[in-house]
Structures are given as C-alpha cells and as structure tokens.
Backbone as a ProteinNet text record, in pm:
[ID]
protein_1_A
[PRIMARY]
XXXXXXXXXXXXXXXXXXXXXXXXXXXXXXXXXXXXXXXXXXXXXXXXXXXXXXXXXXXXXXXXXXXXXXXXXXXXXXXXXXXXXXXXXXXXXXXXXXXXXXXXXXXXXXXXXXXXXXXXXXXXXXXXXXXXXXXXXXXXXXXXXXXXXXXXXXXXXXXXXXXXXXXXXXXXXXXXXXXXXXXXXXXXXXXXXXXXXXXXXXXXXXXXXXXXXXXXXXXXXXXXXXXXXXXXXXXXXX
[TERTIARY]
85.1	0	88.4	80.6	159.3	144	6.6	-73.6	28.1	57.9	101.4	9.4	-136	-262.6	-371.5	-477	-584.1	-697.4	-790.8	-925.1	-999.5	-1063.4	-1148.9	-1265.4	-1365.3	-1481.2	-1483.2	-1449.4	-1457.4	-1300.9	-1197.3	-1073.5	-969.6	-896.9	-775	-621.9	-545.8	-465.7	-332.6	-265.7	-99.6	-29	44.2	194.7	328.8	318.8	475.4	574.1	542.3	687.3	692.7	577.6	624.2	731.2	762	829	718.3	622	549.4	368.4	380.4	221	75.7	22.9	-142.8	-100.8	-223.1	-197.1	-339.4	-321.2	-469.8	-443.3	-363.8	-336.8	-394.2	-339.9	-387.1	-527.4	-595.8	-729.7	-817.5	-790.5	-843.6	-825.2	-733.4	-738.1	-770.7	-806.3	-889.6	-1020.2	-1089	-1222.6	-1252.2	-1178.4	-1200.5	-1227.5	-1155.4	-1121.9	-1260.9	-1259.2	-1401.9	-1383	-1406.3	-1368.7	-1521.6	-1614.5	-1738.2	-1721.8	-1712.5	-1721.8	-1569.5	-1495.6	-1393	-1378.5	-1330.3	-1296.9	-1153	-1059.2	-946.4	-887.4	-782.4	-765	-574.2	-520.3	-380.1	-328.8	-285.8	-229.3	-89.7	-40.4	98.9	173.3	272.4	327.9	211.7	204.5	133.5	154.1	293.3	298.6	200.4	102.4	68.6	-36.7	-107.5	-206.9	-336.6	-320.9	-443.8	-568.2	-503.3	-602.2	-639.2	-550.1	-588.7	-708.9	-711.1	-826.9	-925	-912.7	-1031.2	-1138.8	-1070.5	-1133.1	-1147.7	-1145.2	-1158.6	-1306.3	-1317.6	-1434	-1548.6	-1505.1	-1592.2	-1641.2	-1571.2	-1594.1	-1582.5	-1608.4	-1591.3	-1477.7	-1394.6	-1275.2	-1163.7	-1104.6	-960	-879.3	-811.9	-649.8	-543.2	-465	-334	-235.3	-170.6	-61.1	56.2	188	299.8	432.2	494.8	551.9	740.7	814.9	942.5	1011.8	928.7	1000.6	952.7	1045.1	1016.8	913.7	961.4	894.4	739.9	718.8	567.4	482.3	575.8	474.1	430.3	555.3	487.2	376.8	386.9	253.8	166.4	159	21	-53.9	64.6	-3.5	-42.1	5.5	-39.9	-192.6	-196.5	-293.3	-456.7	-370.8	-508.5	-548	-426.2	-484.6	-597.8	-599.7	-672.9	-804.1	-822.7	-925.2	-1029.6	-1158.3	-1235.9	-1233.5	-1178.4	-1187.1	-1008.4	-955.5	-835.3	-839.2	-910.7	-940.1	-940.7	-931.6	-957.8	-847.3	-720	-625.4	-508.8	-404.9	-257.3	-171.8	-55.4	44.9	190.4	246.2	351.2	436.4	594.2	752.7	786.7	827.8	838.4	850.5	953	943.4	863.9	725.8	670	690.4	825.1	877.4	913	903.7	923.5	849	713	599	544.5	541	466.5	306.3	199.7	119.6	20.3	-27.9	-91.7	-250.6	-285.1	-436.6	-405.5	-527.2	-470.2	-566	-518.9	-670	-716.1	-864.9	-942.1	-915.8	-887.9	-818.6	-727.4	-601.1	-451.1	-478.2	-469.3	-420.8	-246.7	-267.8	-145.4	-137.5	-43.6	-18.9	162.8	138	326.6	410.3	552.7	643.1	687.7	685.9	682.2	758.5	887.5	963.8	1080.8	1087.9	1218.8	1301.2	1302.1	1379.3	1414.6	1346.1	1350.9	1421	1485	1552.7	1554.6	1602.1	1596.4	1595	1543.4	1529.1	1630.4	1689.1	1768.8	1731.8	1612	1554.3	1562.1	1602.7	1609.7	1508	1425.7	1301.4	1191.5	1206.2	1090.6	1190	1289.6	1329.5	1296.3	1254.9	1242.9	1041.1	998.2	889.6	830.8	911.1	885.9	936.8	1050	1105.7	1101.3	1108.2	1049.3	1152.3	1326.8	1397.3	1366.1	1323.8	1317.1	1151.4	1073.4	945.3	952.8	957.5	912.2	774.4	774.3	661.7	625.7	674.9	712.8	681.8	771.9	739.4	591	560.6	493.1	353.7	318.3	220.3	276.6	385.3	426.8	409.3	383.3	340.4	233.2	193	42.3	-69.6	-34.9	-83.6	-57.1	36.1	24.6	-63	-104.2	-135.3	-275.8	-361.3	-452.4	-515.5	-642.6	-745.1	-797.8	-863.5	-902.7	-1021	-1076	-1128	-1108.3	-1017.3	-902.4	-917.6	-872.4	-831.7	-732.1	-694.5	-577.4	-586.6	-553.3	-618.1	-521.8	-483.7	-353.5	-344.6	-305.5	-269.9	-156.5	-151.7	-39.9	-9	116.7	90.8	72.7	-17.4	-63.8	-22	106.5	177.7	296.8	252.3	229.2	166.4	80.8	-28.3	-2.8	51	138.9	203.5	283.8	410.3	317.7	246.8	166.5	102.4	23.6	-87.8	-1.9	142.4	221.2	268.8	271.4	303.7	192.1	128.8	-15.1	-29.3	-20.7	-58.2	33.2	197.5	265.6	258	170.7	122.5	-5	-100.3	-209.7	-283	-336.7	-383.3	-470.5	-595	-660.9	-729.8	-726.9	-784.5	-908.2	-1023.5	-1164.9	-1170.8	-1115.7	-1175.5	-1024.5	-1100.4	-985.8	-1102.1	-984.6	-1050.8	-889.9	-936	-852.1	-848.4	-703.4	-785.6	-716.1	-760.3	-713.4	-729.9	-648.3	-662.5	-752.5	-717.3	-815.4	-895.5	-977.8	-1019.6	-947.3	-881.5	-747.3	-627.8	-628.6	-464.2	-482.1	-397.2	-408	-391.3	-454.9	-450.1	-258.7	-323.5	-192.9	-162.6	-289.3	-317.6	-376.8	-410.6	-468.6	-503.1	-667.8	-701.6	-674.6	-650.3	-687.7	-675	-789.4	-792.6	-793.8	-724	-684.6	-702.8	-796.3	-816.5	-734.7	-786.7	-754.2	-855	-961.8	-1060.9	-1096.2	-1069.5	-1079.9	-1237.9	-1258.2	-1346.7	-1379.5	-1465.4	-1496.9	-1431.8	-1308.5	-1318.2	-1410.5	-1433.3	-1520.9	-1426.6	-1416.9	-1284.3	-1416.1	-1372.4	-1399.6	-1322.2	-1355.8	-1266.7	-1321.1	-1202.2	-1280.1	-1136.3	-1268	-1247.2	-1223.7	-1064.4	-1078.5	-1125.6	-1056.2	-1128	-1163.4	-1289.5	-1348.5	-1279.5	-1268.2	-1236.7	-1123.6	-1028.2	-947	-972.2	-963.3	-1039	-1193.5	-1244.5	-1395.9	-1398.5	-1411.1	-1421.5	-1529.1	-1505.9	-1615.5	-1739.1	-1842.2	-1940.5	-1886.2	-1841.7	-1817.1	-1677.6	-1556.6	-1474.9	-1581.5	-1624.1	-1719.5	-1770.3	-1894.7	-1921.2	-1845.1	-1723	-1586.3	-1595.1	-1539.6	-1495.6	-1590	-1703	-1804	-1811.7	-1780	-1792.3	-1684.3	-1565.2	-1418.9	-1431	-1460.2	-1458.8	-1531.5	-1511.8	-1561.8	-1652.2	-1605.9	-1650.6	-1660.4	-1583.7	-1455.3	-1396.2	-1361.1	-1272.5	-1114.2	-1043.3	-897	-835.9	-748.3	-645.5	-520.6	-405.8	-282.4	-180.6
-118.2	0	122.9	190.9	318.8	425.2	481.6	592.3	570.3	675.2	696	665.1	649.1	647.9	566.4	506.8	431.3	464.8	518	521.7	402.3	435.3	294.4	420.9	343.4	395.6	495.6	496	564.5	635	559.9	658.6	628.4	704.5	704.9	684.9	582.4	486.2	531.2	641.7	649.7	601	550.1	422.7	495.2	552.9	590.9	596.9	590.5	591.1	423.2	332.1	246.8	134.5	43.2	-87.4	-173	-183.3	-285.4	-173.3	-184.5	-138.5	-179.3	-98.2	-188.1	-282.4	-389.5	-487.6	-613.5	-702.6	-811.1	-836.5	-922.2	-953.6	-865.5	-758.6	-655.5	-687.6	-592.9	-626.4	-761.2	-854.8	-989.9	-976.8	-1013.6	-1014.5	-889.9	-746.1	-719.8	-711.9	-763.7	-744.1	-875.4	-1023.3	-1175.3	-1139.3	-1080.5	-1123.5	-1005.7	-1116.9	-1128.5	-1031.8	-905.2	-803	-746.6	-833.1	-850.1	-877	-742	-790	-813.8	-714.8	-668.4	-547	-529.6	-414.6	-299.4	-382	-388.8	-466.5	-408.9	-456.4	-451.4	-523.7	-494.5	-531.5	-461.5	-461.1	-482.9	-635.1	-633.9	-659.6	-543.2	-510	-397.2	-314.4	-230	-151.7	-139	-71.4	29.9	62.6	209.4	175.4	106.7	109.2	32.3	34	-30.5	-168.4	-216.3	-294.4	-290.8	-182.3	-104.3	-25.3	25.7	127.4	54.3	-90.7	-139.1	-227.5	-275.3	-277	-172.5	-79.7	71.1	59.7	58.3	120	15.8	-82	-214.7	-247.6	-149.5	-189.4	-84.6	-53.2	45.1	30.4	-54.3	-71.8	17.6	4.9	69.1	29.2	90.4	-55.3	9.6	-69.5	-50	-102.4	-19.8	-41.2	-79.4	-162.2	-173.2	-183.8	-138.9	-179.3	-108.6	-190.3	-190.2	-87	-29.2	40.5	149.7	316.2	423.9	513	461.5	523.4	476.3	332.1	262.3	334.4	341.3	435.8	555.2	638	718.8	786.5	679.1	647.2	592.2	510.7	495.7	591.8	686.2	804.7	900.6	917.8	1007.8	976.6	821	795.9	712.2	714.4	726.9	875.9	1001.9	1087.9	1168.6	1108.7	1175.6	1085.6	991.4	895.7	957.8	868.3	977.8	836.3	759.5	674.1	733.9	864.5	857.3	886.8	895.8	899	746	668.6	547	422.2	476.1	422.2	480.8	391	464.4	371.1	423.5	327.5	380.7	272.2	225	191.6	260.5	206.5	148.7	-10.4	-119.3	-225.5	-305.8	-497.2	-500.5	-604.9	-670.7	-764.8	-774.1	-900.2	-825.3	-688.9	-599.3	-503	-507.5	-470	-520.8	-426.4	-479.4	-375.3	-402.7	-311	-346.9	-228.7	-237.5	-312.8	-338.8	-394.6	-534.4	-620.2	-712.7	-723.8	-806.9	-781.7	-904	-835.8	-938.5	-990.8	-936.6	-948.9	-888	-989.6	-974.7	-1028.6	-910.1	-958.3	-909.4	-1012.1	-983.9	-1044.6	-947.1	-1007.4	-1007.1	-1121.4	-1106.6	-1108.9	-1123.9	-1144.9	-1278	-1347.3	-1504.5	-1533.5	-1491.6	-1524.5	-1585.8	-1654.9	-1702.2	-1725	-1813.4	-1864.7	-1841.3	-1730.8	-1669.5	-1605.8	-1541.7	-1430.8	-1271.8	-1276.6	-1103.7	-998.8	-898.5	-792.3	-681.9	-591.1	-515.6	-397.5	-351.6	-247.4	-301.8	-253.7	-316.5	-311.1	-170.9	-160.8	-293.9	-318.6	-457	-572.7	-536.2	-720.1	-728.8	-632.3	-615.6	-660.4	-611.2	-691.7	-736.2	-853.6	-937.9	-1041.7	-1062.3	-1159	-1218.3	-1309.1	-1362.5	-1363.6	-1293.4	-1294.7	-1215.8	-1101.5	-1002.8	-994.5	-1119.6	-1169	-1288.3	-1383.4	-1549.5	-1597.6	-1668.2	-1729.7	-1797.5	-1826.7	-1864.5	-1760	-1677.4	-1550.2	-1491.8	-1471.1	-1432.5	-1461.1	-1630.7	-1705.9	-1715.7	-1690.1	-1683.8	-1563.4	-1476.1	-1357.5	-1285	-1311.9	-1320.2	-1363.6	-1503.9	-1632.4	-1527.4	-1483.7	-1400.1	-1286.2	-1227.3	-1027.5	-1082	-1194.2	-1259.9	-1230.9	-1173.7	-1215	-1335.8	-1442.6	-1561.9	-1567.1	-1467	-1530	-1481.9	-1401.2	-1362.1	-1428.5	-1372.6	-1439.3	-1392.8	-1443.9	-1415.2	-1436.3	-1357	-1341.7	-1291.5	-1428.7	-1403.7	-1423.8	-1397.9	-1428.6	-1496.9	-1571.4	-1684.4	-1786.9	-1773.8	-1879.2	-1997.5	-2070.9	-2228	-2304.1	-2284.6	-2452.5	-2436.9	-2304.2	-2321.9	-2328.2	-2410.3	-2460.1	-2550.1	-2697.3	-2790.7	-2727.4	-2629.3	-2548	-2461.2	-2373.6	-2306.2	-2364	-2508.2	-2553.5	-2610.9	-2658.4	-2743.7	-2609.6	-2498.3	-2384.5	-2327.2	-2305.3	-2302.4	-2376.2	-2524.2	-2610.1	-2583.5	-2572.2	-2523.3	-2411.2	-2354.8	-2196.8	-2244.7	-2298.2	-2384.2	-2295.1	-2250	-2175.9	-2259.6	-2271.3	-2346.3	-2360.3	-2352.7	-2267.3	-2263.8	-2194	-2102.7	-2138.4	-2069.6	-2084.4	-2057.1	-2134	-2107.1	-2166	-2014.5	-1972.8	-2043.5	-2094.9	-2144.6	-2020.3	-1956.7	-1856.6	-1912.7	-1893.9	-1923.3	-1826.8	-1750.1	-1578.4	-1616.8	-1811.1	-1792.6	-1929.1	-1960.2	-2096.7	-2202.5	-2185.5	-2310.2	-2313.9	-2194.9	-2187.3	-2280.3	-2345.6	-2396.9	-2275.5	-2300.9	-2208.7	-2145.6	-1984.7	-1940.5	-1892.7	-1814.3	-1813.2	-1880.3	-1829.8	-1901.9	-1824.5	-1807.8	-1679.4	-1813.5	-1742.8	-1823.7	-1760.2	-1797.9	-1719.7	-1860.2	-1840.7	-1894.8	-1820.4	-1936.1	-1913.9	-1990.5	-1946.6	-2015.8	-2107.3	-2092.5	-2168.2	-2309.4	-2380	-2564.4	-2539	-2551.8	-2537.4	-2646.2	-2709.9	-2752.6	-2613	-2636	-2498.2	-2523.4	-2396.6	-2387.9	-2376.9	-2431	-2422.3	-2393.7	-2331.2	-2275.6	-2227.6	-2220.3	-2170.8	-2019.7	-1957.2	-1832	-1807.9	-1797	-1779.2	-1650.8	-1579.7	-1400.4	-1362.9	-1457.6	-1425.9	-1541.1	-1541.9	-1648.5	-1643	-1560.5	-1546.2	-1405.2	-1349.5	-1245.4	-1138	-1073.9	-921.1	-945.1	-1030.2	-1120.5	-1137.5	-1061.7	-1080.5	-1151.1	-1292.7	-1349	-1275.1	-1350.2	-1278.1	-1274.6	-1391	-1386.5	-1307.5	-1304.8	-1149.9	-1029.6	-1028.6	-873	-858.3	-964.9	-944.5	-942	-1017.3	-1008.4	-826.1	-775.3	-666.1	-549.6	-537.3	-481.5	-323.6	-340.7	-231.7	-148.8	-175.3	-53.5	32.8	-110.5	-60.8	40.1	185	277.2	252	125.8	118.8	-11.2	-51	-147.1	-232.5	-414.6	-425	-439.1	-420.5	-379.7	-487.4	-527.7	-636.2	-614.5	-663.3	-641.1	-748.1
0	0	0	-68.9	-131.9	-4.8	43.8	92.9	245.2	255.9	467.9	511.5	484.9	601.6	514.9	609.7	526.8	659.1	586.9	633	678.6	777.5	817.6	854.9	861.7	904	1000.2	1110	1222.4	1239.7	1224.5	1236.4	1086	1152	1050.8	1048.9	1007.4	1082.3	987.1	1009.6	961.6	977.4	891.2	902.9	839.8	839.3	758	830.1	1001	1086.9	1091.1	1099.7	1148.2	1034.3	1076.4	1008.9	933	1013.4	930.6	932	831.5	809.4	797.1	763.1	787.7	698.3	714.4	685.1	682.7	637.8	611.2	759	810.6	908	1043.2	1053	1150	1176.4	974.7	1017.2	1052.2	980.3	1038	1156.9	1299.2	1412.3	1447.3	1439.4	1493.2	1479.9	1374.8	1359.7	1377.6	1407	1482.9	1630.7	1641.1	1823	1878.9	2001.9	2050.6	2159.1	2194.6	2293.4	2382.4	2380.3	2394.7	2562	2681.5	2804.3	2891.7	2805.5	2837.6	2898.1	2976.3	3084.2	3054.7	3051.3	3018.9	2923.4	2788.3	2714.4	2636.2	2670.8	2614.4	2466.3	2384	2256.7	2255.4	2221.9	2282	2077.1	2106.2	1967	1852.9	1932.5	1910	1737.8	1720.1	1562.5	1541.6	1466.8	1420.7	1507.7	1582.7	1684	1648.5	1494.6	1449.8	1523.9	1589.9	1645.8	1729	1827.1	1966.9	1896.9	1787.3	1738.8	1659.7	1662.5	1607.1	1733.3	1801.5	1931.7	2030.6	2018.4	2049.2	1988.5	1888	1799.7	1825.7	1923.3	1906.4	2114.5	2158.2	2249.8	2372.5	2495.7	2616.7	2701.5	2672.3	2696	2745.9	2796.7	2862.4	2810.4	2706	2625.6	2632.1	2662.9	2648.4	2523	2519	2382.9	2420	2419.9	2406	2306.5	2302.7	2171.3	2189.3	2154.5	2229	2131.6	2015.9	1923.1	1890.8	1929.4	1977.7	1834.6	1746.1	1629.4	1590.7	1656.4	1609.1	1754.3	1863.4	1958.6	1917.3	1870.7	1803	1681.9	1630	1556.6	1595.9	1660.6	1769.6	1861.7	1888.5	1989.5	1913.4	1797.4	1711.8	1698.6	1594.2	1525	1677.2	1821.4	1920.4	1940.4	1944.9	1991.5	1854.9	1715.5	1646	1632	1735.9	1688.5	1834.6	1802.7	1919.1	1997.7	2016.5	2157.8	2249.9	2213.5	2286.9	2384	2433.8	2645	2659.7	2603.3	2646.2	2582.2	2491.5	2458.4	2494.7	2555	2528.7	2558.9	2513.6	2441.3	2530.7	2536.1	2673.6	2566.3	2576.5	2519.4	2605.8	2563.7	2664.5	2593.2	2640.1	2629.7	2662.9	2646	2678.8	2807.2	2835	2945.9	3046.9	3044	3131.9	3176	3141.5	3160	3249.3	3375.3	3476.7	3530.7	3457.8	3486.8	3624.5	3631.8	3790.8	3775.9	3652.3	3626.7	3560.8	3549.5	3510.6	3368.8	3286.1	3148.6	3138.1	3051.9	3017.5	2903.6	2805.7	2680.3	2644.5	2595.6	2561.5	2392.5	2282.4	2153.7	2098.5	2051.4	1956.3	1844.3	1721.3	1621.1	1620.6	1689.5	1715.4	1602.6	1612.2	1512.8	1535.6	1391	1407.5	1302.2	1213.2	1133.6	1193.2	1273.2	1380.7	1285.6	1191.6	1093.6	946.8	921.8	788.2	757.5	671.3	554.6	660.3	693.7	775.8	680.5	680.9	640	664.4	581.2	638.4	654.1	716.2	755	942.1	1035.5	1164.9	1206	1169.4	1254.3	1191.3	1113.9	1027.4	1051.8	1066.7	1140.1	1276.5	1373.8	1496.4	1521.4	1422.9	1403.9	1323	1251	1197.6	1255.5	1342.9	1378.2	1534.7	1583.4	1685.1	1791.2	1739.7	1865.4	1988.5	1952.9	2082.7	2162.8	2086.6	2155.9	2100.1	2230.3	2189.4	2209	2120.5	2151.7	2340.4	2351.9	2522.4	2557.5	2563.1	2612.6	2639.3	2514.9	2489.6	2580.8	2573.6	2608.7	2817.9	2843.2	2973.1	3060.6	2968.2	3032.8	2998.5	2912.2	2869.1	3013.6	3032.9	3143.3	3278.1	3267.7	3434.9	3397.1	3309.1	3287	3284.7	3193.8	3207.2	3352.9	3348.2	3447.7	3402	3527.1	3565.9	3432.5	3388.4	3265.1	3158.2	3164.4	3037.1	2924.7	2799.9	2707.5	2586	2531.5	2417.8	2311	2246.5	2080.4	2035.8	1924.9	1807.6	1681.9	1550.8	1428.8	1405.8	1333.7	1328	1193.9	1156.1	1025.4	1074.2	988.4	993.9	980.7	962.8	1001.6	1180.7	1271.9	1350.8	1452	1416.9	1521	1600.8	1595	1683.6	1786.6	1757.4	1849	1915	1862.7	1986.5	2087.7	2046.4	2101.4	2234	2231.2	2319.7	2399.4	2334.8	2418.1	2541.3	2462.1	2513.9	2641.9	2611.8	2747.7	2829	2824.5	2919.2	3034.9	2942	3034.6	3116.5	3057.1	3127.8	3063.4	2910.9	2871.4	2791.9	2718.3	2653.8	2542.9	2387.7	2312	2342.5	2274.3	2245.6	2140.3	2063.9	1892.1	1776.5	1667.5	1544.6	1438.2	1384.5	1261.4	1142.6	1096.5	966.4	855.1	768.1	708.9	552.9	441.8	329.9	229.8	190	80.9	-70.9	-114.5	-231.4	-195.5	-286.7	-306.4	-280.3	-391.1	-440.9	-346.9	-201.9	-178.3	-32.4	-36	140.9	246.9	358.1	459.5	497.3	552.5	520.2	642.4	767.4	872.5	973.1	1090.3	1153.5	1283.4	1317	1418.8	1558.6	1630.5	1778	1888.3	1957.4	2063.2	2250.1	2306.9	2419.3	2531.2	2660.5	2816.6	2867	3021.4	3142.1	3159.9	3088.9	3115.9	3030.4	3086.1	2945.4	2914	2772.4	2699.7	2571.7	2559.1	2366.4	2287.5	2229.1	2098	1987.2	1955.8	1854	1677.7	1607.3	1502.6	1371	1314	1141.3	1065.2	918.4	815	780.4	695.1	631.1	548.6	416.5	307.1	290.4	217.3	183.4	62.1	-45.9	-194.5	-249.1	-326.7	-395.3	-525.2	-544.7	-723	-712.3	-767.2	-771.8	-718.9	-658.4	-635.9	-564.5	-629.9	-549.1	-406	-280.3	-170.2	-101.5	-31.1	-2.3	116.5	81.6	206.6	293.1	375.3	516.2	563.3	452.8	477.8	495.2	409.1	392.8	465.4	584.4	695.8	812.6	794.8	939.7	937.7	861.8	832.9	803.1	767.8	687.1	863	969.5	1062.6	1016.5	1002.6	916.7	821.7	708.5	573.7	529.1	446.8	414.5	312.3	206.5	86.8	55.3	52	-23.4	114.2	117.9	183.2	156.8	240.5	269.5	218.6	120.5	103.1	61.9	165	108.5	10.7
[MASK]
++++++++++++++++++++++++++++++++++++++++++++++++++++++++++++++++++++++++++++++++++++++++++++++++++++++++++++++++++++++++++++++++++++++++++++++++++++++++++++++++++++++++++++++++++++++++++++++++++++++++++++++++++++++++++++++++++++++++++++++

C-alpha cells in the first residue's frame, strides 16, 4: 500500500513511521477477536495502533498499547490521539517481558512477530517486528498467562503450520484454546493463517474456516461481513 494512512470507518490509521504497516493480518485479528465484556484490554506489539483502534471502535474498553520500538509508539499516539476513543487508549515504550502493569486484562491480543527462521530484512526496525527474537513465543504465552485475568483471554494471528508449536506452548502456560478460525486468501490456496484465541478456562473450541477471496479481487461474504464495521466502501487487502 503506497498511501502513509488508510481510512477505516470511524478513524484514521498512519503508518509511515512504522516498520510494518497496515496490513490483512492486522485487520483480520482485529475485527475476529471477541472483545465482547472486556474491561481492560492490552495490545501487545502495538505498531501504528491499528487494532488497539479497532477494538476501540468495538468496544468500552480501557487498552493498552505496548511496543518496544520508539517510532511505532509514536505512531500509535499520534494515530489514538486523532481517533475519538483517545481517552480510552494509550500506548507504553516497553518490552513486553518488562511490563509490569498495575491492572490485570481481560483481553490480551497480539499479532506477534513469528519469522524465527527466515531471511531477515535489512531495515532493523521490520526485522524487529517481523522476527520472533526479541518476543518469543514462550514468552509471549508466559506472560500473557500471568497479565490474564481468571477469565481472560488471548487473541492471536499466526501462520498455519504453527499450530502444533503453539498448542504445546499453550498447554505449558495452562492456557486453553476457544476458537480457530482457519484462514485461506483464495479458493485453491491452502490455509496461510490461523485466528486463535486462548483461556484459562478448558473449553470444547469452537474451530472454522474463512475464506478471503473467492475469485481475484472477489471478496467473499463472510470477509465482507468479518470486516463490513471498518470498511468505508470497499474491503482492505494487502
């Protein structure tokens, strides 16, 4: 996407400081995740803020932002203080593993960085989030499990062929999935994501697929309805 900024319905989301920009990803997990009866809400890897501001728009929430990299805060504080939920978002420069806040949440999302093993980038700020050294997955799910209130839950995006490794991560923490969403961009492509959201609480998960395009440019119903509260016009694909 060319534009510094992309419109969504209710606010308006600038990226040009950060490393990684809007994105399918972003929006899928925030317009999946279930923020329905949340009090408190943490955004861990915050980048231009976008999903702090889509559960913003979805909910009465208190959220918090984190994000260990001084330039994506600053685009997050920019792009909460021009949105009309910014009495009710703000964003913390911080490890994540060093974040010790005084509340505890009901919902923890993230769209972490999960390239552990890939091709690095030589932009630092996009290898910093894209890549899984300076947040582990462990990590991640280990301190998640403490910030978690008793009926907490966690909501993440993730490629699909790690699902095995989370799920064994997962149980280590004593965390349990809820739901997964399988996601696949065409007809013909095998799944490329994967939504999931994890308690403290052992549950039946609920698992489904979703389809992004039926045909080229062809956005299926059920994208169009995930998404259909953002979108101005048109839905978003990167």
């Amino acid at each position: 996407m060319s534009n510094s900024f992309f419109y969504f319905k209710q606010f308006t989301v600038y990226h040009d400081l950060c490393a990684m920009k809007v994105g399918t990803d972003g929006v899928l997990l925030g317009a999946w995740t279930d923020c329905g009866n949340a009090a408190n809400i943490l955004d861990v890897g915050s980048g231009s803020g976008l999903i702090a501001l889509m559960l913003a728009q979805r909910s009465g929430a208190s959220i918090d932002a984190v994000d260990i990299d001084g330039n994506a805060c600053e685009q997050s504080a920019v792009n909460f203080g021009n949105s009309p939920f910014a009495a009710r978002l703000k964003i913390h420069r911080v490890d994540f593993n060093a974040y010790f806040p005084a509340v505890r949440y009901d919902l923890i999302v993230s769209n972490p960085p999960y390239f552990a093993r890939s091709l690095k980038s030589p932009d630092a700020g996009r290898c910093v989030a894209r890549h899984a050294e300076k947040l582990s997955f462990e990590d991640l799910f280990g301190k998640s499990a403490a910030l978690l209130t008793g009926k907490g839950r966690l909501s993440l995006i993730l490629p699909a062929d790690t699902f095995d490794r989370i799920q064994s991560i997962a149980g280590e923490n004593n965390l349990f999935l809820r739901r997964k969403t399988t996601v696949r961009p065409h007809a013909a492509s095998p799944p490329k994501r994967i939504l999931l959201e994890y308690s403290k609480e052992k549950t039946q998960p609920e698992e489904d697929e979703l389809l992004i395009e039926k045909a080229p440019r062809v956005y299926s119903d059920e994208y169009r309805a995930l998404t259909s509260d953002y979108y101005p016009d048109r839905p978003f694909r990167c």
